[in-house]
N, C-alpha and C positions, 0 to 999 in steps of 0.2 A: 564461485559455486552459488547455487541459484539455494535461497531459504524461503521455510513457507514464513509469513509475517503474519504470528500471531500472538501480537501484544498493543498494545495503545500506543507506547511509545515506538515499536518497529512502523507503526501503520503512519504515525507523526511523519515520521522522515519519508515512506515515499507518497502520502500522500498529494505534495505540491507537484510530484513529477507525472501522477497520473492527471491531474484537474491543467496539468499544460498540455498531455498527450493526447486529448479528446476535445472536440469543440463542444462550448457549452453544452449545448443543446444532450449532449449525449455522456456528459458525466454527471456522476451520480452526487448528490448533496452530501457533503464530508458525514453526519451520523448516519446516514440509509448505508456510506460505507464502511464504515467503522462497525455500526450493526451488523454488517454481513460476517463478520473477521468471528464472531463469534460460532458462525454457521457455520460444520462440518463437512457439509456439502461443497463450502466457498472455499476456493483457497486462492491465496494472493502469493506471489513468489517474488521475490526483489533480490540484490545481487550486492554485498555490501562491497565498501573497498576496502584495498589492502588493510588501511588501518580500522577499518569496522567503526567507524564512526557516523556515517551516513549510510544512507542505501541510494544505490545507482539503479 
């Protein structure tokens, strides 16, 4: 089940899977995205696993 990610430590975990998922050039600098997580407008959704330890 897909959650929104919004805490620092939810944003920790996937943020290495987004900064693989985009070439340079077009991901965003770790605080411009960790700044967004605060903006209502943004939502980020990640997908944890069974044991809710990481987010996939």
């Amino acid at each position: 089940m897909f959650e929104r990610v919004l805490t620092k430590d939810d944003f920790e975990k996937v943020y290495p899977i987004l900064a693989q998922s985009f070439p340079e050039t077009e991901v965003r600098a770790k605080e411009d995205q960790l700044a967004l997580i605060e903006n209502e407008c943004y939502h980020l959704y990640a997908i944890k696993d069974e044991e809710e330890k990481r987010a996939v």
